[in-house]
N, C-alpha and C positions, 0 to 999 in steps of 0.2 A: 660180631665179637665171638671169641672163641676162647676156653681156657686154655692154657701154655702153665704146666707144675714145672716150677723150678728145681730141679734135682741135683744133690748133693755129688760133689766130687769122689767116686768110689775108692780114690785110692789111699783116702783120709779115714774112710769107715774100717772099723774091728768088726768083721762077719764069724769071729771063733767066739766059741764055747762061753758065756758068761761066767765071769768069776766068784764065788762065794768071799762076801767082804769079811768083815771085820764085826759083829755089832754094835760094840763098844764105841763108836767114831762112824763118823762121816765123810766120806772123801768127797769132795766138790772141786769141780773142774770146770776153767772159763776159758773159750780160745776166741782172741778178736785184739784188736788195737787200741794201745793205750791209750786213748783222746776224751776227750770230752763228749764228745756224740754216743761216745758207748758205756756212760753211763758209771765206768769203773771209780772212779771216787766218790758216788753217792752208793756204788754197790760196797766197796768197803767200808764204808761209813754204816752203813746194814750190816752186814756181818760183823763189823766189833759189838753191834748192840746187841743183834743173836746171842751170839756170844756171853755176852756181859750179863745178860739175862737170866742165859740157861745156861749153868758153870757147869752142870753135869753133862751136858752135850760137848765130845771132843768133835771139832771140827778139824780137816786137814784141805785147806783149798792149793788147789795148783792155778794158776794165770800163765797162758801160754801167748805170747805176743809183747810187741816191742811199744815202743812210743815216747811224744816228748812228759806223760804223765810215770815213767818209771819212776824216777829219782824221786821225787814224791811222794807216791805211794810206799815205795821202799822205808823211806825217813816214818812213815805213822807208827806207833804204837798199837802192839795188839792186845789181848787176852792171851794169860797160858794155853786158856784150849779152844784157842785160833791160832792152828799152822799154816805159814804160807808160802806158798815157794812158789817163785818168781824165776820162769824158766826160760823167759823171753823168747827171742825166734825160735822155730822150729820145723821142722822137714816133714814130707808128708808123714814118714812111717814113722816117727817122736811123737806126733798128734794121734796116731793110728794107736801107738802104744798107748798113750795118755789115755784113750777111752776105754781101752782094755781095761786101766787097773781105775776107773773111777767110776762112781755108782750117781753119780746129781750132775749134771748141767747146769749152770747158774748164770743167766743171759739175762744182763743187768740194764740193755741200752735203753737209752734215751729216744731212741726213734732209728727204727732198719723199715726200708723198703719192704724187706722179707728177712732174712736172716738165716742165710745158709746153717751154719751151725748147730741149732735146730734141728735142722734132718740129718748133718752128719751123727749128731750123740743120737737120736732117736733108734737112727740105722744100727749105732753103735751099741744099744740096751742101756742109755742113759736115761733116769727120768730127768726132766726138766723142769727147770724154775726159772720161769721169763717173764720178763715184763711185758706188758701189753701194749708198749708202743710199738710193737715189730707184728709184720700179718702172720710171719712163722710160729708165733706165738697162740694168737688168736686163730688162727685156722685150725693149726694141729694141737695144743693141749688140752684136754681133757683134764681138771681138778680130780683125782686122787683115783685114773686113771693110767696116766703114762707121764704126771708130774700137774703143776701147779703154776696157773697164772698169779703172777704178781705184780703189786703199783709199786712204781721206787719209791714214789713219794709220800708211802703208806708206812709209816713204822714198825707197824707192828704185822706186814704180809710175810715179809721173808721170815721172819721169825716164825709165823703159824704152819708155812710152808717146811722148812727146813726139821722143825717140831716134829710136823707128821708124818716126816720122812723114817726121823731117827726113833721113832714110837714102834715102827714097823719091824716084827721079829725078820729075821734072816730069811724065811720062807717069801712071805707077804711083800718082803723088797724083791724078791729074783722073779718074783708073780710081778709085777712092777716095771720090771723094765723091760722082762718076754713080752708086755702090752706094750712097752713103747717103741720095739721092735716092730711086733704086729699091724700098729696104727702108721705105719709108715713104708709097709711093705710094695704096696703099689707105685710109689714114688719114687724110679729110678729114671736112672738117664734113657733107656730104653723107651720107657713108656713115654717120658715128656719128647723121643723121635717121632713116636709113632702118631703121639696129637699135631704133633705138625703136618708128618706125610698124608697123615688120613684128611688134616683140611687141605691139602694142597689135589687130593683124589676128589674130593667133594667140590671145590671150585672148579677142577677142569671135567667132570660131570655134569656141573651145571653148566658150564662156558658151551661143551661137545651139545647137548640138548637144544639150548638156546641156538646154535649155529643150522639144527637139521630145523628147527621150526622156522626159518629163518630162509628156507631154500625154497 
């Protein structure tokens, strides 16, 4: 066995300049499919309670992706200070853009293999707030680090998550997501070539050895 890192589609990551937000608000950004496996109506269901909770906290979420949960989700009622926009499909450089102008991740599923996503906001200087059924999750976030592992079916995680986001002055957030850049810098498409070619150098080493011991 050998490890093989999954790495993110480069043409989806924002590698310019991190943007100075807002402090006042929170921008949180979700890209995945509208279904049930990804968790998006128990993650809405979390963020009106956020929400509801902490009035002083402006959130603004964007959801990028299509599915048979739009119309649904669309019809819910929110809190004044729960924005949401609902930007359905979108193109690599729409997504690319989207990570430019949002400071949170918010990867709500119910269960990913891995969850690309993940390393594109990481790549992108997103901190992230995922749930812990995806290994993307659990492998790469570090608590209050480069974002926050969270249970869906914890009421009161994403709110403590989301909390100590927006606690963080404007300094302490850009410190924030240059670490979740950083924890993810190893992880391109490059490197996950090179663990393949180098076992495939290390199997016909040992194949060539085996062959001269062999004469």
């Amino acid at each position: 066995l050998a490890p093989f890192h999954y790495a993110a589609d480069p043409t989806k990551i924002y590698k310019g300049n991190l943007l100075n937000q807002s402090a006042d608000r929170v921008r949180v950004l979700t890209v995945g499919q509208l279904i049930n496996r990804k968790g998006v109506r128990e993650g809405l269901a979390n963020m009106i309670d956020v929400a509801r909770q902490s009035s002083g906290v402006l959130i603004e979420w964007t959801l990028i992706g299509g599915g048979p949960l739009l119309a649904e989700l669309q019809a819910t009622a929110t809190p004044d200070n729960l924005i949401v926009d609902w930007r359905g499909n979108c193109d690599a450089e729409q997504i690319r853009e989207a990570y430019r102008d949002h400071e949170v991740m918010f990867f709500p599923t119910r269960g990913d293999e891995w969850g690309l996503v993940v390393d594109e906001a990481l790549h992108s200087g997103l901190a992230v707030i995922g749930n812990e059924r995806a290994q993307a999750v659990t492998t790469l976030i570090r608590d209050d680090e480069n974002g926050w592992q969270y249970e869906i079916d914890d009421a009161d995680s994403l709110g403590n998550a989301l909390n100590a986001f927006a606690k963080l002055n404007a300094d302490d957030r850009l410190e924030m997501r240059k670490q979740a850049r950083l924890s993810v810098a190893d992880r391109t498409p490059e490197a996950s070539a090179d663990q393949i070619t180098n076992l495939i150098d290390e199997l016909l080493a040992e194949r060539q050895s085996d062959d001269s011991n062999h004469r």
